[in-house]
C-alpha positions as CSV (number, residue, x, y, z in Angstrom):
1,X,0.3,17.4,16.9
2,X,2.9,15.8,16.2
3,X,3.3,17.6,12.6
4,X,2.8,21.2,14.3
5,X,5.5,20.3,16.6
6,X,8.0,19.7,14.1
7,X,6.5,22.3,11.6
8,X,7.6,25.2,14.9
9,X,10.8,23.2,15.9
10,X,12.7,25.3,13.6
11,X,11.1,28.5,14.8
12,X,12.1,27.6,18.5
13,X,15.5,27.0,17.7
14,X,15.8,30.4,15.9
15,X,14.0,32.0,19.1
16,X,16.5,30.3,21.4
17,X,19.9,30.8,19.7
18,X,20.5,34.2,20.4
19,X,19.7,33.9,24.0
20,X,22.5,31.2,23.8
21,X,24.7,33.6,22.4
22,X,23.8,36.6,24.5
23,X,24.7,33.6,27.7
24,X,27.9,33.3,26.0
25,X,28.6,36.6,25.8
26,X,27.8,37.4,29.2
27,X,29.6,35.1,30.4
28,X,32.7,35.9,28.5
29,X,32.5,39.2,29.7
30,X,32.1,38.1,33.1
31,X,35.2,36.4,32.4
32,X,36.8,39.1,30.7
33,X,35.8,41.0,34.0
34,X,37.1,38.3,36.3
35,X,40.9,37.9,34.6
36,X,40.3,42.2,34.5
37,X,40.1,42.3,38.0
38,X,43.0,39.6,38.7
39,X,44.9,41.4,36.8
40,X,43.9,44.7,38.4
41,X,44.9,42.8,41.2
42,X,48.4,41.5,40.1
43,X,48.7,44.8,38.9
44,X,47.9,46.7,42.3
45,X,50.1,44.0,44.2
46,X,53.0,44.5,41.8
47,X,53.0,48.1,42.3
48,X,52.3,47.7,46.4
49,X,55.6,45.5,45.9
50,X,57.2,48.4,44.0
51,X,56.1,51.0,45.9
52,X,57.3,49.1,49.2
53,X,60.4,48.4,47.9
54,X,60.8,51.6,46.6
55,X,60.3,52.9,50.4
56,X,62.4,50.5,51.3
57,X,65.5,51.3,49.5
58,X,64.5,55.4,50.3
59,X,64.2,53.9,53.9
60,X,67.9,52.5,54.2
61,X,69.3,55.3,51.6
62,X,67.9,57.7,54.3
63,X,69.9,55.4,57.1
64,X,72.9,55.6,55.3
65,X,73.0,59.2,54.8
66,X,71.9,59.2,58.8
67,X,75.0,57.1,59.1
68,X,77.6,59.0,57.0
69,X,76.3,62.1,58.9
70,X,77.1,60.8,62.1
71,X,80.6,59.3,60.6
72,X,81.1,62.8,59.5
73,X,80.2,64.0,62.3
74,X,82.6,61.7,64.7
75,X,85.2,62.4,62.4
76,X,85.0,66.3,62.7
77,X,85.1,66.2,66.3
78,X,88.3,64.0,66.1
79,X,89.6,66.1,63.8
80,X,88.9,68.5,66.2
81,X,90.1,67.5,69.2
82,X,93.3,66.5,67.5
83,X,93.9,69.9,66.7
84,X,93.0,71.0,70.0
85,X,95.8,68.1,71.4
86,X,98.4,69.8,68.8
87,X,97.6,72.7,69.7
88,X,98.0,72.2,73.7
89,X,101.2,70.3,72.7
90,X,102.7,73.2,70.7
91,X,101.5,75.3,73.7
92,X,103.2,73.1,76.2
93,X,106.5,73.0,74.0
94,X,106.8,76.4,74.2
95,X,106.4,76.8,77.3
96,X,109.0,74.6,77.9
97,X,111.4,76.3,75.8
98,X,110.7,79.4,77.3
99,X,111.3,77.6,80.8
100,X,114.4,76.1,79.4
101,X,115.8,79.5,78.2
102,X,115.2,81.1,81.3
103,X,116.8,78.5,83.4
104,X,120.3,78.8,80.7
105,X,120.1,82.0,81.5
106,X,119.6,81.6,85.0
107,X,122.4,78.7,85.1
108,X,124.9,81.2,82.4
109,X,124.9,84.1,84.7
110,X,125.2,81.5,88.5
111,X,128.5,80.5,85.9
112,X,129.7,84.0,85.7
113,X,128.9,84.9,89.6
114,X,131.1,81.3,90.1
115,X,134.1,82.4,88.1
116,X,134.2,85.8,89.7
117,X,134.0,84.2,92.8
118,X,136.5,81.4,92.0
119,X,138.8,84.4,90.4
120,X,138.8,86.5,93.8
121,X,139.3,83.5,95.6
122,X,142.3,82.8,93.3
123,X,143.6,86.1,93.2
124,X,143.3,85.9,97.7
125,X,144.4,82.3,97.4
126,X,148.2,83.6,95.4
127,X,148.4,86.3,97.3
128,X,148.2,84.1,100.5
129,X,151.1,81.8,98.9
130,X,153.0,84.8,97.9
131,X,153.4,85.5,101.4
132,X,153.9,82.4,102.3
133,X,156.9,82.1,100.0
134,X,158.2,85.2,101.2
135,X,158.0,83.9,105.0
136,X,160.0,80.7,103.8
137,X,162.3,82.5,101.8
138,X,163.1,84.9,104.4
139,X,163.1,81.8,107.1
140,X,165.9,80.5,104.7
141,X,167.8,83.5,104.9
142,X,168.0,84.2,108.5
143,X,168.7,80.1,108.8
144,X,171.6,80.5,106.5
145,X,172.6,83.7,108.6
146,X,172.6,81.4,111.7
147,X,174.4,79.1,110.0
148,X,177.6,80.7,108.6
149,X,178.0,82.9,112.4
150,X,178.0,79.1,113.6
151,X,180.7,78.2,110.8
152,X,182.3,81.6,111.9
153,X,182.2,80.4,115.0
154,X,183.7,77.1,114.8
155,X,186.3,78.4,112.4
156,X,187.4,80.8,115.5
157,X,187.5,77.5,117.9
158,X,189.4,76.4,115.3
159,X,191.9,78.9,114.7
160,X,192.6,79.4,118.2
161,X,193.5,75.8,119.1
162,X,195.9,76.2,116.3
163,X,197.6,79.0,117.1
164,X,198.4,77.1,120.8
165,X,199.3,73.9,119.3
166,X,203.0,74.8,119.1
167,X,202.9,75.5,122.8
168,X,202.1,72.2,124.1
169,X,200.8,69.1,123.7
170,X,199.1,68.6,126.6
171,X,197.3,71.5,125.9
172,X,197.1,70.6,122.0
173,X,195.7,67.4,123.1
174,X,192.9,69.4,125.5
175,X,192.3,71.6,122.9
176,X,191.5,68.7,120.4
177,X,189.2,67.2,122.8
178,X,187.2,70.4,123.3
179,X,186.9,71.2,119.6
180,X,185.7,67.7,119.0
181,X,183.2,68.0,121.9
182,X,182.3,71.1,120.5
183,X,181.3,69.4,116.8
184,X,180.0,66.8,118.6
185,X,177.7,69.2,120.5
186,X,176.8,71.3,117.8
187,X,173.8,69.6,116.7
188,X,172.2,69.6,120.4
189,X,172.9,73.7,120.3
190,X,171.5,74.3,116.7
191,X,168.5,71.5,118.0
192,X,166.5,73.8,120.6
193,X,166.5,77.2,118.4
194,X,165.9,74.4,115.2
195,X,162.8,73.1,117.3
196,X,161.8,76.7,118.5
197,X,162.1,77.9,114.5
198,X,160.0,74.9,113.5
199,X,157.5,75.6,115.6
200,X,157.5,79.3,114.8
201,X,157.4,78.8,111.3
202,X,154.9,76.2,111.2
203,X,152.5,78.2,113.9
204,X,152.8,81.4,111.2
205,X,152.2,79.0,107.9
206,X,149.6,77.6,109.8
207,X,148.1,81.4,110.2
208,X,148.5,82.1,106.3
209,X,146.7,78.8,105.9
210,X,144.0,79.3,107.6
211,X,141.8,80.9,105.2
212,X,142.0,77.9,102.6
213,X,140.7,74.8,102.3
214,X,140.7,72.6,105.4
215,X,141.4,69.2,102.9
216,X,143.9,71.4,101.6
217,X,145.7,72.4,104.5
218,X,145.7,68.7,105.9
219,X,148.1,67.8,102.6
220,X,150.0,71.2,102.8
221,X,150.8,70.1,106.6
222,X,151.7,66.4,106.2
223,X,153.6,67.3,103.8
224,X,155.4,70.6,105.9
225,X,156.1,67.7,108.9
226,X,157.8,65.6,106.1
227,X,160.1,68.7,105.3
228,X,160.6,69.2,109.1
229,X,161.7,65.2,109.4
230,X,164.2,65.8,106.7
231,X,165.3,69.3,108.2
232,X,165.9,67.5,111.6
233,X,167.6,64.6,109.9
234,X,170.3,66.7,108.5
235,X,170.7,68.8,111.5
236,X,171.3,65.4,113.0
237,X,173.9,64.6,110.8
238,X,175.6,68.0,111.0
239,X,178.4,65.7,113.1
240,X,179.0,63.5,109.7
241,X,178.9,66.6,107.6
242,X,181.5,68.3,109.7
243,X,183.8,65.4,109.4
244,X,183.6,65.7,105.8
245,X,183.9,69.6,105.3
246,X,187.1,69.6,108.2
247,X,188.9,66.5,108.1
248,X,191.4,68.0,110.2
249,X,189.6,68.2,113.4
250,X,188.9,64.6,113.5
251,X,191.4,62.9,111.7
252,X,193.1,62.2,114.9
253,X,190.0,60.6,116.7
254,X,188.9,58.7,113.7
255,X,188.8,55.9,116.1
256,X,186.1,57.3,117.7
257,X,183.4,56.5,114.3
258,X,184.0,53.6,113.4
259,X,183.8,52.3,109.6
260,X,180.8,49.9,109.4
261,X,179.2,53.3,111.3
262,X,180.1,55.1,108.8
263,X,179.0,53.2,105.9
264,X,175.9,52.7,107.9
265,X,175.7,56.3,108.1
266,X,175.7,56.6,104.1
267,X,173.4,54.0,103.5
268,X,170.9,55.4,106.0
269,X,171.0,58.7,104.0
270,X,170.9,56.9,100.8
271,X,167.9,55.2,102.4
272,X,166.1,58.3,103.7
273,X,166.2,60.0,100.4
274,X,164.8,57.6,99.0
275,X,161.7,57.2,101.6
276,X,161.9,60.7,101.5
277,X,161.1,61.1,97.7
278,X,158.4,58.0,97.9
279,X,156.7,60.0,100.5
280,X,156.4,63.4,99.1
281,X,155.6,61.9,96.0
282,X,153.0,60.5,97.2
283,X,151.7,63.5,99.2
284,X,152.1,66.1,96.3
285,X,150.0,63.3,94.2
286,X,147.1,63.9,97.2
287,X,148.0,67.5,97.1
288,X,147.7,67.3,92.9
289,X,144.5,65.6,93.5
290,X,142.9,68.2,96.1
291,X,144.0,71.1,94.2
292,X,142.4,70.1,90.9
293,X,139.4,69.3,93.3
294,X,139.5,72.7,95.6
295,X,141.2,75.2,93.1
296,X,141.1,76.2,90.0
297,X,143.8,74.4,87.4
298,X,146.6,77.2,87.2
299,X,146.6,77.2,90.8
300,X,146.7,74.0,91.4
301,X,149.9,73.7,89.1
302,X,151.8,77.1,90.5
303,X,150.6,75.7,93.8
304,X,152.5,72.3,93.4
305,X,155.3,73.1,91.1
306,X,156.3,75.4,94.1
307,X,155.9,73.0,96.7
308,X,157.2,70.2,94.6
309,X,160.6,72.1,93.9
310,X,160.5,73.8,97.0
311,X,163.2,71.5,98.6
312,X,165.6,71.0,95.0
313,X,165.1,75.2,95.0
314,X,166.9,75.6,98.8
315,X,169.4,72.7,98.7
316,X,170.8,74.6,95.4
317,X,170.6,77.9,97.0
318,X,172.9,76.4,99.7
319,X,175.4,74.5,97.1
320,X,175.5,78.0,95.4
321,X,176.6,79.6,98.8
């Protein structure tokens, strides 16, 4: 048995070898198969990766564009509403300038109404001080008309006292006294019709006043009682005046003025012209300053050049006569 054995050992082995090899092949293949399907596998997962991040990056390129068109989108309306805000700006500007124009023409043609109104009321306003300058002037006249009857008159007084000096001198010496009484007395008879021609004249400037300015007419009447002060100071002084322009009725009662009353006399005059002048400077200053303030500039000036040399203008009008 034992040879039979080994005579079919060989035989057994060549049976079973290709099963062996078949075993090997199958399971090769099953291996094959296996690392197949893992790599199948990697294969599907790698493209599931892909694919995902492929979606992904479609995903957030989709999300930007979302993004840019919203951007775009804010942006257009900005745009948009800044164009609408220039456009209500421009709109409001020109408005404006339309407002603007009307109200320079609205202001150019209240200036023309003004300076017709201001060139009536100029043209009224020198027509007023034309006739007050005729009132003065012809005020002046008749006062200088008074005046030289009153020097006729005391030249008669004087004549006559004159011709009856040679007769006697008791009656020379009477007549003296009378004729000196007489200068003496002169300035109490010219000082009632003075008073009464003051007040007449300043009542009737007063009336030719009334129409202008009431700040006006306050300066234009201080400064009128200032030329009455100085009238009434030299009506005052007629007496000293008289002594001057006929020595020869006083010479002999000389006694009678004394010399320290007579330089007091001069330097009171010297001293009133000068308080005088301060004083109407100073008023035609306010008058200067409430003409430039209540008419126009060429009135103003005619206005106080005329009141200004108002005074110089009559005392050479008398030195003339």
């Amino acid at each position: 048995m034992e040879e039979d054995h080994r005579i079919y050992q060989p035989f057994v082995e060549r049976k079973l070898q290709p099963l062996k090899v078949q075993q090997e092949k199958k399971l090769q293949t099953k291996f094959k198969l296996k690392e197949e399907k893992e790599e199948l596998k990697e294969e599907e997962k790698l493209e599931e990766k892909q694919r995902l991040e492929a979606k992904q990056k479609v995903e957030e390129q989709l999300q930007r564009m979302e993004e840019n068109i919203l951007k775009a989108q804010k942006v257009s309306e900005m745009r948009k509403q800044h164009e609408q805000q220039v456009q209500q700006k421009m709109w409001e500007q020109l408005k404006q300038r339309e407002h603007q124009k009307l109200e320079e023409q609205k202001r150019i043609e209240d200036l023309k109404k003004i300076k017709e109104r201001w060139k009536l009321r100029e043209q009224q306003q020198v027509k007023e001080l034309q006739n007050i300058e005729k009132m003065l002037q012809r005020q002046d006249q008749e006062k200088e008309e008074r005046m030289q009857k009153q020097l006729q008159h005391n030249l008669q007084k004087k004549e006559q006292p004159q011709r009856n000096r040679q007769e006697d001198k008791l009656t020379k010496y009477n007549i003296n006294n009378s004729l000196q009484e007489a200068a003496v007395n002169a300035p109490e008879q010219h000082k009632q019709p003075q008073q009464e021609n003051v007040k007449q004249k300043q009542q009737e400037i007063k009336v030719q006043l009334e129409s202008l300015n009431g700040h006006l007419y306050d300066y234009f009447k201080k400064r009128l009682q200032v030329v009455e002060n100085e009238l009434s100071y030299h009506k005052l002084n007629d007496l000293h005046k008289q002594q001057k322009r006929y020595p020869q009725i006083c010479n002999k009662n000389a006694d009678a003025m004394a010399p320290n009353k007579r330089s007091g006399l001069s330097t009171s005059e010297n001293n009133f012209y000068k308080n005088y002048k301060n004083r109407i400077d100073k008023i035609d200053k306010e008058l200067a300053i409430g003409n430039r303030k209540l008419m126009s500039d060429r009135l103003a000036r005619s206005f106080f050049d005329w009141y200004r040399n108002f005074l110089h203008n009559v005392k050479e009008r008398k030195v003339t006569k």
